[in-house]
ROVEX-353034 format. One record per residue (C-alpha): residue in one letter; x, y, z. Coordinates in nm, 3 decimals, padded with zeros to 5 digits. Each point is the difference from the previous one (the first is absolute). Layout:
! ROVEX-353034
<pt lumgu="a" u="X" v="Y" w="Z"/>
...
END
This chain:
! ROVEX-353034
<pt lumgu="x" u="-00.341" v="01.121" w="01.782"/>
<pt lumgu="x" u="-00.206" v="00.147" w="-00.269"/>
<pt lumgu="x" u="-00.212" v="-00.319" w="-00.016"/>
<pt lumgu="x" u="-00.043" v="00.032" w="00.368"/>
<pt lumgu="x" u="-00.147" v="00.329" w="-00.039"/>
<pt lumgu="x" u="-00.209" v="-00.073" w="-00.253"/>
<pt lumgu="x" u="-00.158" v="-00.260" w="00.132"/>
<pt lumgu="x" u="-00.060" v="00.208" w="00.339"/>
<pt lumgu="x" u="-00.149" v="00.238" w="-00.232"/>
<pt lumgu="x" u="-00.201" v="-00.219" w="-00.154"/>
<pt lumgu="x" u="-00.130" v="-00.141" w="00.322"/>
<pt lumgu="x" u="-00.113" v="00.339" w="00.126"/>
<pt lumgu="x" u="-00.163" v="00.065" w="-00.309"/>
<pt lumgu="x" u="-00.209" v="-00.357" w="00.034"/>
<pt lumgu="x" u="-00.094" v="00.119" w="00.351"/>
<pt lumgu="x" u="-00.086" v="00.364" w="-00.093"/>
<pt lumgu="x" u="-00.218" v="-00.122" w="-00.269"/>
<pt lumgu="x" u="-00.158" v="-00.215" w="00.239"/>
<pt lumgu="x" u="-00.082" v="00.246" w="00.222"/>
<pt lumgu="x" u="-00.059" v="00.297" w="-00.190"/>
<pt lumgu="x" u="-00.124" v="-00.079" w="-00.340"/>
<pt lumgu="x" u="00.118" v="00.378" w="-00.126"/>
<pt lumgu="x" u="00.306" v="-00.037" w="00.105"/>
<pt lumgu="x" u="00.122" v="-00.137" w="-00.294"/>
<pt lumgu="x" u="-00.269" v="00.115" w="-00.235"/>
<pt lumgu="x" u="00.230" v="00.237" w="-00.190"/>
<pt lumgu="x" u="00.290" v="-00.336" w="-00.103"/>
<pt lumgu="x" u="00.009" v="-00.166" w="-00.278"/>
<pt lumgu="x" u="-00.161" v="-00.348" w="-00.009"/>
<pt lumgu="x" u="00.081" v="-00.276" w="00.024"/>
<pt lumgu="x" u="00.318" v="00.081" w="00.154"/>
<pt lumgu="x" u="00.320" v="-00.038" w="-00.191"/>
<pt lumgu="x" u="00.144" v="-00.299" w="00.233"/>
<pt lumgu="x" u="-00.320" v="-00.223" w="-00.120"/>
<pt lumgu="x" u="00.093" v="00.021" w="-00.384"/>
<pt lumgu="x" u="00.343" v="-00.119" w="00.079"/>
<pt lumgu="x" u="-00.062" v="-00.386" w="-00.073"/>
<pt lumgu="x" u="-00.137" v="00.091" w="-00.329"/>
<pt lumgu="x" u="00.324" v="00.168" w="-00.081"/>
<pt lumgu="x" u="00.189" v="-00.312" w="00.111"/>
<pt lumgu="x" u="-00.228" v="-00.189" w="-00.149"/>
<pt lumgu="x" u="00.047" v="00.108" w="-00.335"/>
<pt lumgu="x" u="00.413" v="00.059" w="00.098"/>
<pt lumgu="x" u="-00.036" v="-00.375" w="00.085"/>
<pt lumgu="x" u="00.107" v="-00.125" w="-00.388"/>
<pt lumgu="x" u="00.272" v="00.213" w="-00.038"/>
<pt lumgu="x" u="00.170" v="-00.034" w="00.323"/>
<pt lumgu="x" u="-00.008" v="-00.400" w="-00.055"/>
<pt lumgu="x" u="00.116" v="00.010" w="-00.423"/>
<pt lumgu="x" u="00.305" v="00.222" w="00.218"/>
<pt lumgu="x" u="00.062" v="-00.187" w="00.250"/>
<pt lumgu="x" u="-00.016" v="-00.323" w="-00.185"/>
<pt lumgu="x" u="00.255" v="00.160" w="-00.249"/>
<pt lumgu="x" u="00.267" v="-00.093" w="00.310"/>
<pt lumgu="x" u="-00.059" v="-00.363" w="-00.030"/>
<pt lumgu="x" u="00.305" v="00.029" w="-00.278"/>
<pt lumgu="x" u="00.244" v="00.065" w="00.303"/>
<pt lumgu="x" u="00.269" v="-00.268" w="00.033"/>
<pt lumgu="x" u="-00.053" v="-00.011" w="00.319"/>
<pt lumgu="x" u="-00.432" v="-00.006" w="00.047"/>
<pt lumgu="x" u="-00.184" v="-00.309" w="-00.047"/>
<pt lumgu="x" u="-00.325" v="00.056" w="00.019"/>
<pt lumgu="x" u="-00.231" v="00.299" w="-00.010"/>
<pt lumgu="x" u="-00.342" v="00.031" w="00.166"/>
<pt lumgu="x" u="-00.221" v="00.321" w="-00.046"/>
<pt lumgu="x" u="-00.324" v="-00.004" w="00.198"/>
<pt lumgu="x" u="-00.182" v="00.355" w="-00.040"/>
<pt lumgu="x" u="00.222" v="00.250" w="00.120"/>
<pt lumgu="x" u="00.206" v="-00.213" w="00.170"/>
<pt lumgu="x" u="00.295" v="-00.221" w="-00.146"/>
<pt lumgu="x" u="00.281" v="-00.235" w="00.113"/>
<pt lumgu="x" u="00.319" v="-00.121" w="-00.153"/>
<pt lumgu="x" u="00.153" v="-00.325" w="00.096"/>
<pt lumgu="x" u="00.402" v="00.018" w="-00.033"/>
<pt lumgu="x" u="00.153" v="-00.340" w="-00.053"/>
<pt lumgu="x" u="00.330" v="-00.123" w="-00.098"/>
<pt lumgu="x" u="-00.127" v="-00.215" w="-00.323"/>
<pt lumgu="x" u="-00.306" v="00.159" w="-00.175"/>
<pt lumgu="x" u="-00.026" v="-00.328" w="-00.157"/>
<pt lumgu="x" u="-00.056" v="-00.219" w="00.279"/>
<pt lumgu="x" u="-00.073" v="00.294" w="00.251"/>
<pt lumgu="x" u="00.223" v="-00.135" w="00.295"/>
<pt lumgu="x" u="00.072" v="00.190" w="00.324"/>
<pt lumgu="x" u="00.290" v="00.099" w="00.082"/>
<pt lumgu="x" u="00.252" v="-00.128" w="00.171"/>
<pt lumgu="x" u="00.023" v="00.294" w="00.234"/>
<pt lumgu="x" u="-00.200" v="00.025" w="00.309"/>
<pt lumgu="x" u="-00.393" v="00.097" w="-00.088"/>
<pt lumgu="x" u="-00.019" v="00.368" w="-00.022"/>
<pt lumgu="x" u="00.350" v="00.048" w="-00.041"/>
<pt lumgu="x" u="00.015" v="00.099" w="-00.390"/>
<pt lumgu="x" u="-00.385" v="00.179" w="00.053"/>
<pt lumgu="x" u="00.160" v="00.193" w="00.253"/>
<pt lumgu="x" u="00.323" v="00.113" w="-00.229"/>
<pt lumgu="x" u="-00.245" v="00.071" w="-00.225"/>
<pt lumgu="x" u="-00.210" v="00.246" w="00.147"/>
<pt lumgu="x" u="00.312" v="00.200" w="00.178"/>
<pt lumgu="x" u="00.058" v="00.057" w="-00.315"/>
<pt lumgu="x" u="-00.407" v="00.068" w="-00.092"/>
<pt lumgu="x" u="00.048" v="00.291" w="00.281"/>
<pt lumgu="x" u="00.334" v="00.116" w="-00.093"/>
<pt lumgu="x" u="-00.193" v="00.098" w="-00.374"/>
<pt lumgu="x" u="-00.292" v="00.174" w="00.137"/>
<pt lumgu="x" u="-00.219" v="-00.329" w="00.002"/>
<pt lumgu="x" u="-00.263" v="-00.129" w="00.253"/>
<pt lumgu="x" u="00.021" v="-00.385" w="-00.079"/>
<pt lumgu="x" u="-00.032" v="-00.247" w="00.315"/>
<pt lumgu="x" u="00.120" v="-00.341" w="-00.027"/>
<pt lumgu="x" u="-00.124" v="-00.286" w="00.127"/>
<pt lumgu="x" u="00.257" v="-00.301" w="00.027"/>
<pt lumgu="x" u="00.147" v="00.090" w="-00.324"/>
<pt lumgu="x" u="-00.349" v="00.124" w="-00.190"/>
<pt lumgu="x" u="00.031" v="00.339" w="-00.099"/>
<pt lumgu="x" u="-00.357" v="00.183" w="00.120"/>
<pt lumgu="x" u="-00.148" v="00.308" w="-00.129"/>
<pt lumgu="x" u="-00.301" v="00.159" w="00.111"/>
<pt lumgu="x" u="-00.052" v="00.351" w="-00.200"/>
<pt lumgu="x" u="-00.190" v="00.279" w="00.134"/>
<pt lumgu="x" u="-00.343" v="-00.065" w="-00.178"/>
<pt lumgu="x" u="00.043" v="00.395" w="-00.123"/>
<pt lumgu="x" u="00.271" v="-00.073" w="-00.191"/>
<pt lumgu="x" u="00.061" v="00.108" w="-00.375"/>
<pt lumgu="x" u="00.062" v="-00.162" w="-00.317"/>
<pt lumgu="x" u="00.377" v="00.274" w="00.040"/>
<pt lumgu="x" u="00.045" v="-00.160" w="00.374"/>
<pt lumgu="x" u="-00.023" v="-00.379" w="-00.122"/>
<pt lumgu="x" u="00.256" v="00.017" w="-00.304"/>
<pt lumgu="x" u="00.243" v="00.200" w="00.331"/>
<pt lumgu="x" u="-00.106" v="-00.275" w="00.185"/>
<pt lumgu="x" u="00.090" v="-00.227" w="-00.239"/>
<pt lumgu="x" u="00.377" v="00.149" w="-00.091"/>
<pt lumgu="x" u="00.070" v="00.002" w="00.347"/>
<pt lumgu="x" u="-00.083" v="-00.403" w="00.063"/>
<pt lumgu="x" u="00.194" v="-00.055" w="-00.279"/>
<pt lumgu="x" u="00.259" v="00.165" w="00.145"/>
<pt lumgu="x" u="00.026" v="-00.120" w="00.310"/>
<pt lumgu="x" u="-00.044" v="-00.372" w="-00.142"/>
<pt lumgu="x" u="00.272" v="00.061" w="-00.224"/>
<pt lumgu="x" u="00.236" v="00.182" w="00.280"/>
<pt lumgu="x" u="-00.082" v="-00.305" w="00.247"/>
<pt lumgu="x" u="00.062" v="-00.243" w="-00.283"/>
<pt lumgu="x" u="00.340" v="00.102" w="00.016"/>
<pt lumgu="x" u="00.035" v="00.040" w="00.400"/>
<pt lumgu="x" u="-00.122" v="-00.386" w="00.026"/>
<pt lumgu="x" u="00.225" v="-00.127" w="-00.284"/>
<pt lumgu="x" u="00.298" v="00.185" w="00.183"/>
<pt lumgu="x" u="-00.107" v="-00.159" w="00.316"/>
<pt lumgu="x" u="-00.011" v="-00.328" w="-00.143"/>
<pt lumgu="x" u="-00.351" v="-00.039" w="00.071"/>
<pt lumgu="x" u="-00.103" v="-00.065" w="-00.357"/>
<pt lumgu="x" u="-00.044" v="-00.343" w="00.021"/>
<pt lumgu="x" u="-00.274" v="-00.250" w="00.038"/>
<pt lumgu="x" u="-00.083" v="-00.250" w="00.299"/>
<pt lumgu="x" u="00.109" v="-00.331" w="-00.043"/>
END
């Protein structure tokens, strides 16, 4: 909601300034909202040394930061990375109930964890972040072994 708003506002800004030049004579430029992917920018590096720092979970096997984005492939073996033997999706989706049920916006996509981080986020907001996945990976590491899920394709 509060993204929705201030991106109207933003858009009636762009046309007032078209429009009437004064209009926006007395703000501050540029704008706050354009400085944003220098801040994630130079968040970039410390969001991926975190989020890599999950690659140790029994139950991740591979980590991929991209900017401020970052996935985190959940296998059965980290060794030989195998799916599991569950249906697709099945262990991603146990794992983000549990994502949700600590406070955590992580998507999953067949059983690749997803996150996508505000790009205003702080340095404080990434290590919560972080905790939280941790979490939730460790709370759905136990939910799959009890459902006899943890087990590879064969």
């Amino acid at each position: 909601m509060a993204a929705t708003i201030a991106s109207t506002k933003i858009t009636k800004d762009e046309k007032a300034a078209e429009s009437e030049p004064s209009a926006t004579a007395n703000r501050p430029w540029p704008p706050a909202w354009l400085t944003m992917p220098k801040a994630a920018k130079e968040l970039a590096p410390y969001l991926k040394e975190k989020f890599e720092s999950l690659g140790d979970h029994p139950m991740v096997g591979e980590v991929k930061v991209v900017g401020m984005m970052g996935s985190l492939a959940l296998t059965p073996d980290k060794t030989t990375r195998a799916k599991f033997a569950a249906d697709v999706g099945t262990v991603g989706f146990m794992v983000r109930e549990r994502c949700f049920a600590n406070n955590l916006i992580m998507r999953h996509v067949g059983d690749r964890m997803v996150i996508s981080p505000p790009l205003v986020i702080t340095k404080a907001e990434i290590d919560t972040l972080i905790v939280r996945a941790r979490k939730a990976l460790d709370e759905g590491y136990e939910n799959v072994k009890a459902a006899g899920l943890f087990k590879a394709m064969s």
